[in-house]
VMD Tcl script that draws the C-alpha trace (Angstrom):
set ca {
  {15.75 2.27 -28.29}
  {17.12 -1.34 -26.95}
  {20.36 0.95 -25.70}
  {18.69 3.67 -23.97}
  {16.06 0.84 -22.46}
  {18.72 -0.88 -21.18}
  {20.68 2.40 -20.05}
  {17.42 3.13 -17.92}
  {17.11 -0.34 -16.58}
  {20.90 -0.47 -15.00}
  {19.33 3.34 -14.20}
  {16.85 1.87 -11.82}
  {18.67 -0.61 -10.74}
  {21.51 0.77 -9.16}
  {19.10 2.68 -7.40}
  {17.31 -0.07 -6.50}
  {14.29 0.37 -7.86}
  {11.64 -2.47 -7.51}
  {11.11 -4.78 -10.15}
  {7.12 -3.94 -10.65}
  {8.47 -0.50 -10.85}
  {11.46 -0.76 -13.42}
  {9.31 -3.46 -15.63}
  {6.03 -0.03 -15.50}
  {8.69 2.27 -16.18}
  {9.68 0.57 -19.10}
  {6.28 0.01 -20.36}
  {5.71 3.49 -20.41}
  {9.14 4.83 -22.02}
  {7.98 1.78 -24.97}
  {4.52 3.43 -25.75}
  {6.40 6.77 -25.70}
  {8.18 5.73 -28.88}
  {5.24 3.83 -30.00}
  {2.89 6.73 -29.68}
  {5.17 8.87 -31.78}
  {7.28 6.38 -33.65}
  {10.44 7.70 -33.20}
  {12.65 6.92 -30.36}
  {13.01 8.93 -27.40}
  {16.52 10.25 -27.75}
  {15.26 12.22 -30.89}
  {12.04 13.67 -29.24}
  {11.77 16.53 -27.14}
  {9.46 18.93 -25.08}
  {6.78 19.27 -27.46}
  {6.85 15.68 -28.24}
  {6.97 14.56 -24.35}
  {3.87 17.23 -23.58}
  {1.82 16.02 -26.92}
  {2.15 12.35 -24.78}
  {1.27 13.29 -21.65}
  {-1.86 15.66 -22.70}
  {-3.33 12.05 -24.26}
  {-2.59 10.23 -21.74}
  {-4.45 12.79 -19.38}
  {-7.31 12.54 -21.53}
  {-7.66 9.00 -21.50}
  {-6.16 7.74 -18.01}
  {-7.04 8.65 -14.18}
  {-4.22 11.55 -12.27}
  {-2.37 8.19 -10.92}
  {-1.33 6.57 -13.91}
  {-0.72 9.76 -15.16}
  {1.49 11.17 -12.36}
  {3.43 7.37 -13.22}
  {3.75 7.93 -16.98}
  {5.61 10.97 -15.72}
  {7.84 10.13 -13.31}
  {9.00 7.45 -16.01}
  {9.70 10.42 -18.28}
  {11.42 12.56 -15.72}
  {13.49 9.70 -15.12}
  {14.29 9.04 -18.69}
  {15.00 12.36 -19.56}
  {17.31 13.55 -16.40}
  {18.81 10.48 -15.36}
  {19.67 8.59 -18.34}
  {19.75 10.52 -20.95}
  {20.90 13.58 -19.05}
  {18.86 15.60 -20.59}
  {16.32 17.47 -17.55}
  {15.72 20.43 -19.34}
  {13.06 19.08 -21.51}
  {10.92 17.72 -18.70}
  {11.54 20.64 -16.22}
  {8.76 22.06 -16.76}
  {6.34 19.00 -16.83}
  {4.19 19.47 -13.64}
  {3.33 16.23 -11.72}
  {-0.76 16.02 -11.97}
  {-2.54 16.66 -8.94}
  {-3.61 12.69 -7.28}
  {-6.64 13.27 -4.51}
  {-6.01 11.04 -1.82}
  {-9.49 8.62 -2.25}
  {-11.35 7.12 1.13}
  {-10.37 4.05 1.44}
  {-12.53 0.72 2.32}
  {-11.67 -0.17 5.50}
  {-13.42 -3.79 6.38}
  {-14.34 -4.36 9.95}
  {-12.33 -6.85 12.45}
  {-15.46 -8.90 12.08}
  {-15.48 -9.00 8.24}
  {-11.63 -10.04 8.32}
  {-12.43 -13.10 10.66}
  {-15.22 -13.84 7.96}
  {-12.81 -13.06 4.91}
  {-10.31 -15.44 6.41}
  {-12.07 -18.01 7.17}
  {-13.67 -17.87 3.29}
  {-9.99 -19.03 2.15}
  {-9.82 -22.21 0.56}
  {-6.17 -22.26 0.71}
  {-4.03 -22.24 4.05}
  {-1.45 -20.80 2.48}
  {-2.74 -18.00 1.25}
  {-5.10 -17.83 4.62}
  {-1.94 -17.29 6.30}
  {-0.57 -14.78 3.92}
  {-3.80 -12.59 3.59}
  {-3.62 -12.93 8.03}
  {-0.17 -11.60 8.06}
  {-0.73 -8.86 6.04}
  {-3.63 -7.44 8.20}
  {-1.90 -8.60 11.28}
  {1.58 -6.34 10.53}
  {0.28 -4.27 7.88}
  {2.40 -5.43 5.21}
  {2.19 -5.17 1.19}
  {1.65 -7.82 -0.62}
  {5.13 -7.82 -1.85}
  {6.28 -7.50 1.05}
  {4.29 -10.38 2.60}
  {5.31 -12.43 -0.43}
  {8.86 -11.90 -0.11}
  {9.05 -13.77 3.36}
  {11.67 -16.10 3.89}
  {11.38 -19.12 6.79}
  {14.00 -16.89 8.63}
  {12.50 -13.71 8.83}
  {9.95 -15.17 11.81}
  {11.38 -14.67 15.02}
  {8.79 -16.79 17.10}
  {10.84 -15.85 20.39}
  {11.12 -12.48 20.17}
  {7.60 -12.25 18.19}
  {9.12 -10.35 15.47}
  {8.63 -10.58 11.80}
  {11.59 -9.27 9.79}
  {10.31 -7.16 6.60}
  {13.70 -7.13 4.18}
  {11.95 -5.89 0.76}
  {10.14 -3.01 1.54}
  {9.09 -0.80 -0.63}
  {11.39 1.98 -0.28}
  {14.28 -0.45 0.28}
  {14.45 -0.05 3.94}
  {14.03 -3.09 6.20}
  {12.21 -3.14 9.32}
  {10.68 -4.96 12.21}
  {6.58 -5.40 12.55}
  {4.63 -7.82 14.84}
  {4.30 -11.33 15.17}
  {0.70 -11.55 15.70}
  {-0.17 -14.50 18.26}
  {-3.20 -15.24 15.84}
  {-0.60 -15.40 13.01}
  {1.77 -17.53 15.14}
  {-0.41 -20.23 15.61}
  {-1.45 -20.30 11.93}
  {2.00 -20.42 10.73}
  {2.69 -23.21 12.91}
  {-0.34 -25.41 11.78}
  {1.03 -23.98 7.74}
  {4.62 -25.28 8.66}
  {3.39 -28.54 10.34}
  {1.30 -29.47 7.05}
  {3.13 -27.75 4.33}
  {7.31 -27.52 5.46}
  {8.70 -25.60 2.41}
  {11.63 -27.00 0.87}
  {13.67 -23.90 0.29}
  {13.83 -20.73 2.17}
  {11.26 -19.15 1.05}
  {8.34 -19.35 3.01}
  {5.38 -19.04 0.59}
  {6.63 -20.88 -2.56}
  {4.55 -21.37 -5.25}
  {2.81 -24.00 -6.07}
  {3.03 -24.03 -9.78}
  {6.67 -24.24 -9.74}
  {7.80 -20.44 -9.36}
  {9.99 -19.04 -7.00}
  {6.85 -17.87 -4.41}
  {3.44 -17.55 -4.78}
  {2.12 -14.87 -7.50}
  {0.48 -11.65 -6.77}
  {-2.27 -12.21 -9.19}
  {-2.56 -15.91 -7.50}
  {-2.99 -13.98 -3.70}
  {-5.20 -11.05 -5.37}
  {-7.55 -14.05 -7.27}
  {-7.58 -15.84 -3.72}
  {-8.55 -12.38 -2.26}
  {-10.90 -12.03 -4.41}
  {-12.82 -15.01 -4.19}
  {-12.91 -14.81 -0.22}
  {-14.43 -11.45 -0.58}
  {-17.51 -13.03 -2.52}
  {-18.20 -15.89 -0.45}
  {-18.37 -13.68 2.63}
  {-20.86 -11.89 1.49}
  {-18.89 -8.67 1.02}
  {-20.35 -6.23 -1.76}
  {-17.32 -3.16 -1.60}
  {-14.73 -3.08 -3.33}
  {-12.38 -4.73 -1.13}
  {-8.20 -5.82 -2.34}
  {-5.55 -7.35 -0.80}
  {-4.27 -3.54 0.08}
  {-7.70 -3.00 1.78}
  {-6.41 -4.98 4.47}
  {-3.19 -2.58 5.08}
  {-5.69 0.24 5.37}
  {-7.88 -1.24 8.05}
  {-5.01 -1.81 9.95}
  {-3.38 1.19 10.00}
  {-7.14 2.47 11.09}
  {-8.08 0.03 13.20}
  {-4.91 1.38 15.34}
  {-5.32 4.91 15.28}
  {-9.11 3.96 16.46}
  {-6.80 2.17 19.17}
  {-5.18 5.12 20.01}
  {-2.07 4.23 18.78}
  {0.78 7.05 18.06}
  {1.16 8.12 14.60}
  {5.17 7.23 14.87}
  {4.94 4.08 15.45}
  {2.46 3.60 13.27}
  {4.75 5.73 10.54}
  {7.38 2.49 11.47}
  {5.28 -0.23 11.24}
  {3.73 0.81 8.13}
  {7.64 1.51 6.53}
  {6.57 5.35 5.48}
  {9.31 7.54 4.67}
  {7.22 10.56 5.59}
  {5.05 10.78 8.17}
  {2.71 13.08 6.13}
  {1.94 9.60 4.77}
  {0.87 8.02 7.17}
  {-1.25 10.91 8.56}
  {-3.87 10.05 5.68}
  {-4.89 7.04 7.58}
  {-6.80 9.09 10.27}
  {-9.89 7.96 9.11}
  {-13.00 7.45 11.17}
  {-15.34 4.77 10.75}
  {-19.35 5.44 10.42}
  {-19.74 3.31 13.43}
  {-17.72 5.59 15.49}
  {-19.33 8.76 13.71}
  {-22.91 7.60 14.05}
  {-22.19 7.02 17.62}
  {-19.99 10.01 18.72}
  {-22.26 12.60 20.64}
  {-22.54 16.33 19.04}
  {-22.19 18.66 21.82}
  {-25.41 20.64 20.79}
  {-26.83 16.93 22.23}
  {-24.53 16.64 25.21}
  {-25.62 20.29 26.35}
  {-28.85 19.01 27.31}
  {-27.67 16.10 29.11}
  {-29.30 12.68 28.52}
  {-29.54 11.45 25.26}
  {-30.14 8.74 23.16}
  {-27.36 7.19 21.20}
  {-27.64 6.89 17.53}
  {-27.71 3.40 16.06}
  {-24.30 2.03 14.92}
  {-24.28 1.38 11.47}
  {-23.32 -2.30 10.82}
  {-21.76 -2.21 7.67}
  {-20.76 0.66 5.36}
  {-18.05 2.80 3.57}
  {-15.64 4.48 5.41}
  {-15.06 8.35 6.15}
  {-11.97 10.07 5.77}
  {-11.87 13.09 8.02}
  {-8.65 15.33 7.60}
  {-6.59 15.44 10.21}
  {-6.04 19.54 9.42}
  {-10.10 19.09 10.99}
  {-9.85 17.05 13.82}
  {-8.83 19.40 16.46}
  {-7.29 16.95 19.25}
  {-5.42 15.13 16.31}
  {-3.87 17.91 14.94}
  {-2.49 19.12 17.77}
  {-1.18 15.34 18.36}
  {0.19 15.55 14.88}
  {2.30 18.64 15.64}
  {3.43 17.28 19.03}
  {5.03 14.49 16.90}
  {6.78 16.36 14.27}
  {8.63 18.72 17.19}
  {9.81 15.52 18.77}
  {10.75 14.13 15.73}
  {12.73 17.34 14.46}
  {14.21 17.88 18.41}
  {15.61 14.27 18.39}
}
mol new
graphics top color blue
foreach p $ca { graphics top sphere $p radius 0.5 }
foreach p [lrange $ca 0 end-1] q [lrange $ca 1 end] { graphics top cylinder $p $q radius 0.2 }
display resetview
C-alpha cells in the first residue's frame, strides 16, 4: 500500500493538485484498504461498490462524490486500471442556499475581531472574494498599492489572477504593516511559529466574531465569499467578471450565486400590485436566511446569462 500511496501522491502532484486535496485523497484510498483489509491493488469492482454503498449510507452526497473522485483517480490514473470504476456514477450534490450576511453584519463581524491580523484577513476575503487559502497564501508582494491590485498566485484550480485592492482593505493593511512588519515574505505568518497563519486558527477567529456580534446562522469564513459574489450581482455587476474575480473555471459556477436576498424579495412589487397603481411597500426584513432563485427562473437574468455565453463562445 506505501508504493501505490506514494505512486498516487507524485499522481497528484504533477498535476498539481492542492495539498488539502492530495492529503483527503489519501485519507480516503487508506480507509479503502482499512474497510476491507486488503490493499487496493488486489480489490476490484465489487469491492470498490461494497465501499462506496457504506459510505452513502453513512455520509452526506459531498463527501461521497469526494470518496469517489479519490477512487476514480486511484484506479485510472495510477494504477491504470479505469475499467473497474467506469461505471461508478458520481452522486448527485444539490447546490444548498447559502448564508449570505449583510454589509452591515460584516462591519459588525469585523469589528468583533480581537486580532488585527486576522481582521485584515477575514476583510480581504470579503473585499476580493478570496478563499481562505487563497487569502492565506499572500505574500508582502502580491499588493500592488499603486495599481490597487491584489495578486492571487494559489488559486484553487492553479490559475493566478488579479482581484481588487479594496480602499477599506488598503488602509487596514497599512495600519497591520505599520504595527506588525513581517519578517519574511509572507504576509500573514503565524504566530506560533509556522510558516502562515492556520486555517483552523482564521476559522476559530471566525468563529468567535460571529458570536460576539450577535449572529445566530450558521455563518464560516466561506460565507463571506458568498455575500460577495451576491452582494455584486445585487450591484448589477456582469456575471464575467464576476466568473474572473471569483477564479471559476466555468461560468455555470458562478451562475449559482444569483441569489436574491429577502430584503430585496419582501420589497420587490408583484405586478398583480403594480396594476392597481399605488401601493404600499412591504416591510424589509432586517435579518434572515437567504433565497436562492434559479437563474433558469429569473427571466431578465437568463436572458443576460445567454448574452454572455455567445460572447464568450464568439470571442
Amino acid at each position: 500500500m506505501d508504493t501505490a500511496r506514494e505512486r498516487m501522491r507524485n499522481d497528484m502532484e504533477l498535476r498539481r493538485y492542492s495539498k488539502i486535496t492530495i492529503d483527503e485523497y489519501l485519507r480516503i484510498i487508506e480507509t479503502f484498504s482499512e474497510f476491507h483489509h486488503r490493499q487496493p491493488e488486489k480489490l476490484g469492482e465489487r469491492e470498490i461498490e461494497s465501499y462506496l454503498l457504506d459510505v452513502a449510507s453513512r455520509t452526506g452526497p459531498a463527501n461521497q462524490k469526494m470518496h469517489v473522485a479519490a477512487l476514480k483517480f486511484l484506479y485510472s490514473t495510477t494504477l491504470s486500471k479505469p475499467e473497474l470504476v467506469r461505471k461508478i456514477p458520481w452522486p448527485r450534490v444539490p447546490w444548498k442556499v447559502r448564508e449570505i450576511l449583510t454589509a452591515c453584519e460584516i462591519d459588525q463581524i469585523l469589528a468583533s475581531v480581537s486580532s488585527p491580523k486576522h481582521r485584515v484577513i477575514l476583510a480581504i476575503m470579503y473585499s476580493a472574494g478570496l478563499r481562505i487559502g487563497e487569502a492565506l497564501a499572500l505574500s508582502c508582494e502580491d499588493i500592488d498599492t499603486n495599481r490597487g491590485l491584489i495578486y492571487i498566485r494559489k488559486s484553487k484550480n492553479g490559475s493566478p489572477r488579479y482581484v481588487m485592492l479594496s480602499r477599506r482593505v488598503r488602509e487596514l493593511l497599512s495600519s497591520y504593516l505599520a504595527n506588525h512588519r513581517p519578517a519574511g515574505r509572507e504576509l500573514f505568518p503565524g504566530d506560533g511559529g509556522g510558516k502562515t497563519v492556520s486555517r483552523e486558527t482564521l476559522q476559530c477567529a471566525m468563529r468567535r466574531a460571529v458570536r460576539r456580534a450577535g449572529i445566530q446562522r450558521r455563518v464560516t469564513t466561506h460565507s463571506l465569499r458568498h455575500s460577495f459574489a451576491t452582494h455584486l450581482l445585487e450591484q448589477g455587476q456582469d456575471i464575467r467578471t464576476l466568473q474572473v474575480l471569483l477564479g471559476h473555471s466555468s461560468i455555470e459556477t458562478t451562475a449559482r450565486y444569483a441569489q436574491v436576498s429577502l430584503n430585496r424579495i419582501a420589497t420587490t412589487v408583484s405586478p398583480f400590485d403594480a396594476a392597481e397603481g399605488p401601493h404600499r411597500q412591504p416591510t424589509p426584513l432586517r435579518r434572515g436566511p437567504t433565497l436562492e432563485i434559479e437563474l433558469g427562473r429569473m427571466e431578465e437574468r437568463r436572458r443576460h446569462v445567454q448574452q454572455e455565453l455567445f460572447a464568450m463562445s464568439a470571442s
